[in-house]
ZABA-367622 format. One record per residue (C-alpha): x, y, z. Coordinates in steps of 0.25 Angstrom, whole numbers, padded with zeros to 4 digits, always signed. Example, Ala and Ser with C-alpha at 12.3 -4.5 7.8 and 13.67 -1.06 7.14 Angstrom:
2
+0049-0018+0031 +0055-0004+0029 
! end
This chain:
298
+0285-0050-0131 +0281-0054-0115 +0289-0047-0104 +0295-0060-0102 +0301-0064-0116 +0308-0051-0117 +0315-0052-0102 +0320-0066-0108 +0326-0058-0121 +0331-0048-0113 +0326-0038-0122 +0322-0027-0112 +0320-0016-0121 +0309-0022-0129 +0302-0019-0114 +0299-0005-0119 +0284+0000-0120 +0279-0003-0134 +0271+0011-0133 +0285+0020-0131 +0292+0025-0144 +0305+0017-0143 +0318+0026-0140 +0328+0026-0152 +0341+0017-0149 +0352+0025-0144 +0364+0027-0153 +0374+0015-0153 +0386+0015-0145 +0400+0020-0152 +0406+0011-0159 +0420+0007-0151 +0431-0003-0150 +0431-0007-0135 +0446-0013-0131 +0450-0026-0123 +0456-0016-0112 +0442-0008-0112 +0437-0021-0105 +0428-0016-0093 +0434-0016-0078 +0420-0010-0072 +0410-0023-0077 +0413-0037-0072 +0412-0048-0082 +0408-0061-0075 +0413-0072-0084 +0406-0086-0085 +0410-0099-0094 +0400-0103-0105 +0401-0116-0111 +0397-0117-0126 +0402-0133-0128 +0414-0137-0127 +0417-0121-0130 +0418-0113-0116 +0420-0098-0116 +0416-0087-0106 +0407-0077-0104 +0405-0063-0096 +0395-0059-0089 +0393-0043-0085 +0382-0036-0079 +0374-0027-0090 +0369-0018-0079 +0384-0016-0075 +0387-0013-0089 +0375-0006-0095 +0365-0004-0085 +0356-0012-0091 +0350-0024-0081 +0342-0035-0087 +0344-0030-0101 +0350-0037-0114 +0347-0027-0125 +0345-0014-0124 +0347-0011-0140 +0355+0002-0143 +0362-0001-0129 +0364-0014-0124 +0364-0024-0135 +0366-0037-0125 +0382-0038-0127 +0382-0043-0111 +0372-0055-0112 +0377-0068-0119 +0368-0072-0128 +0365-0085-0134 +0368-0082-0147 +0384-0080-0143 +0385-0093-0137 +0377-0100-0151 +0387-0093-0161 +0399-0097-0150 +0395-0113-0153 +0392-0111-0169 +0405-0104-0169 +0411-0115-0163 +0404-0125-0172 +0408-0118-0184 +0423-0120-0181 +0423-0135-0178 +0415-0136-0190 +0425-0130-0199 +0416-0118-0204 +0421-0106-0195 +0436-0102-0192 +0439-0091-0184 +0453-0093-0185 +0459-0079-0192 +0446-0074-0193 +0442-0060-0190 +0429-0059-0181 +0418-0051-0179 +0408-0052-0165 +0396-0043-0165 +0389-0043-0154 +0398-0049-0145 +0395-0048-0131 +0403-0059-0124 +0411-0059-0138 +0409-0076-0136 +0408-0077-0152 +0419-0068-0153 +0429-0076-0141 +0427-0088-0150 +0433-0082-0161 +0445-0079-0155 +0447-0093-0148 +0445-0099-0164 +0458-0090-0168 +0450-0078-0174 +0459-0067-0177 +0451-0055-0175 +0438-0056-0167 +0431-0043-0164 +0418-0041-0155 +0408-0030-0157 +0397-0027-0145 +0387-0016-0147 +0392-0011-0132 +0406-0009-0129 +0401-0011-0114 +0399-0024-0117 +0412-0027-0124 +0421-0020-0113 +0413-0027-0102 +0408-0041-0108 +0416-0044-0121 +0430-0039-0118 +0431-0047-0106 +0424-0060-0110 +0433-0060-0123 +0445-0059-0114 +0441-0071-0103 +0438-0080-0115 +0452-0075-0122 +0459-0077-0109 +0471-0088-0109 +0467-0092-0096 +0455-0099-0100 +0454-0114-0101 +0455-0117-0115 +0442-0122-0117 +0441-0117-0134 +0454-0121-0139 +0466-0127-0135 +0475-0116-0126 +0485-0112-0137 +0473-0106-0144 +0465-0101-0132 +0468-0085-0134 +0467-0075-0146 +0474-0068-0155 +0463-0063-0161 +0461-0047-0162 +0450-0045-0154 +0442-0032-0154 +0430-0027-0148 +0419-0016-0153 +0406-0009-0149 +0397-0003-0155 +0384-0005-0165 +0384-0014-0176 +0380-0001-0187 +0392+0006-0182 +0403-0004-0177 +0408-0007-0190 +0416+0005-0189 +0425+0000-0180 +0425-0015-0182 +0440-0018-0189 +0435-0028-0198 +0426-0022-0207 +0422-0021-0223 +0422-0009-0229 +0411-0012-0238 +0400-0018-0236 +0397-0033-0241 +0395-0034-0256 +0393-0048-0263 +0399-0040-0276 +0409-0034-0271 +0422-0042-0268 +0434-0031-0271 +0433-0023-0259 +0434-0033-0248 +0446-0038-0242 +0446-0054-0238 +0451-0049-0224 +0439-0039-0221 +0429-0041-0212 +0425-0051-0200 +0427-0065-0204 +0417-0070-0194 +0407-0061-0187 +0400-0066-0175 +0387-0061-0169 +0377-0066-0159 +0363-0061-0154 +0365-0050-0166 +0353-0050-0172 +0343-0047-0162 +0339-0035-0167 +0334-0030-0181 +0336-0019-0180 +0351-0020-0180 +0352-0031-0193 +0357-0020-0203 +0367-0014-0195 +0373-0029-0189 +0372-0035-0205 +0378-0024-0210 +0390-0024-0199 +0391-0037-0204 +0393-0037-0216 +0405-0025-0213 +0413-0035-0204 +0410-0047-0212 +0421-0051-0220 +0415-0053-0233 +0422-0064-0240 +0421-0074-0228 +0414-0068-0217 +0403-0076-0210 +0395-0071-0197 +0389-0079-0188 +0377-0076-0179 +0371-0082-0168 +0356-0076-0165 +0341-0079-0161 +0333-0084-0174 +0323-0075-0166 +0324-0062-0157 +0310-0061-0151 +0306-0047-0147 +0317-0042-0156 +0314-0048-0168 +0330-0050-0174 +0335-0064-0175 +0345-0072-0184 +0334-0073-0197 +0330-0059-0195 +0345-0054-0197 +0347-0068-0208 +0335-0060-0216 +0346-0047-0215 +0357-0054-0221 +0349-0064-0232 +0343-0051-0238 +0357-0043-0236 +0362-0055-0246 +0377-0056-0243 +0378-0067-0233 +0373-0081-0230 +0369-0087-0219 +0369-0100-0212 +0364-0107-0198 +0375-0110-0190 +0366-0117-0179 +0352-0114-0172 +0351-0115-0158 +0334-0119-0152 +0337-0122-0137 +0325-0119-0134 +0331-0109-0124 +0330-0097-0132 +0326-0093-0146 +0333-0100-0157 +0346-0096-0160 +0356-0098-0171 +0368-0094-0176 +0371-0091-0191 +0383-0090-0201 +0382-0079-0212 +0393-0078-0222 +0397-0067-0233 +0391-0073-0247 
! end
């Protein structure tokens, strides 16, 4: 891969010399539950509209120097896993979400939902403006949702806003909303909505209809393989497993990295419990192709 195509990726630490015996990751950060009032005071979150449609929400920006020391980096795995960037594929799955409502095929309302990855939480925020009643956000950094999540959920939440998304009566939540860090082999431990078992197409007698995440979101997940087991099998812990159904927004292709969204389809095509469908592709022509698709328990 040129000099140039990996500065563009941000993927700073494939820079390494190929001749040097790669260090091991470090150990993944504890597992914790970061409260609203934990929100930080020290880092200053700028905060800019964006428009998706006749959909307008807002988005914080912080410094990742000021909050991890790290300039010009996206991704540094083990460490920093990009929670402070908004990615493309947050803003794809915002609009297929949207387009899943007015068409009639996805309701939030009553719904218990699970964002991983969540960075700016935007996913997440629009479930709690569609009535949702429990939305949880996970980040592998609890710097990032003290600094970037906590306060961008809050100014989207905030009754002072313009009620651009729904009429005024509606614009604020009742939803239980709950933020937790850590890695996606551990957090599991934490989450509140989870199985005890693990998904078994024969096995109907030990599941209650209320276990589980009835919607899990994700976006920009799937960029490394390395992490598929661990993130399918969190999955399939948090899904609900009589009518859970995920969605993900990804690259078809991650160059430099190899993951993508048929890497990780292969993952669960072969794991046999869930279907998948194409939601919507995206070929701008500004990036790689992007796409967003709906798995659902069999």
């Amino acid at each position: 891969m040129a000099a140039s195509e990996k500065k563009i990726l941000g993927l700073s630490f494939l820079d390494s010399n190929e001749d040097e015996t790669p260090l091991p990751p470090p150990p993944p950060p504890p597992c914790v539950e970061v409260l609203p009032s934990e929100v930080s005071s020290s880092v200053k979150c700028n905060v800019e509209p964006i428009n998706l449609g006749e959909l307008t929400l807002l988005k914080g920006r912080v410094s990742t120097k000021e909050v991890f020391g790290l300039p010009n980096s996206d991704l540094v795995p083990g460490v920093y896993e990009g929670g402070l960037k908004l990615w493309e594929g947050s803003l794809d799955l915002v609009k297929a979400l949207r387009s899943e409502v007015q068409n009639g095929n996805l309701l939030f309302e009553r719904k218990k939902v699970l964002e991983l990855g969540c960075g700016h939480g935007l996913p997440g925020i629009f479930s709690c403006l569609e009535d949702a009643a429990v939305v949880h956000f996970q980040d592998f950094n609890a710097e990032v949702l003290r600094c970037l999540t906590i306060p961008n959920v809050n100014v989207n939440l905030s009754k002072k806003l313009q009620p651009t998304v729904t009429n005024e009566s509606k614009f604020h939540t009742e939803a239980e909303v709950r933020f937790f860090a850590g890695d996606w082999s551990q957090i599991h431990q934490l989450l509140p909505c989870v199985n005890d078992n693990e998904m078994d197409p024969n096995c109907d007698s030990g599941h209650s209809p209320t276990s589980g995440y009835d919607i899990i979101l994700m976006a920009e997940t799937v960029y490394s393989i390395s992490a598929y087991q661990s993130l399918y099998e969190l999955i399939k812990k948090c899904i609900s497993h009589r009518r859970g159904v995920v969605y993900l927004a990804a690259k078809k292709h991650y160059f430099g990295v190899g993951g993508g969204t048929r890497r990780f389809l292969s993952v669960v095509e072969n794991d046999g419990n869930m279907d998948a469908c194409l939601v919507s592709e995206v070929a701008d022509g500004s990036s790689n192709v992007r796409e967003v698709w709906k798995l659902s328990v069999k």
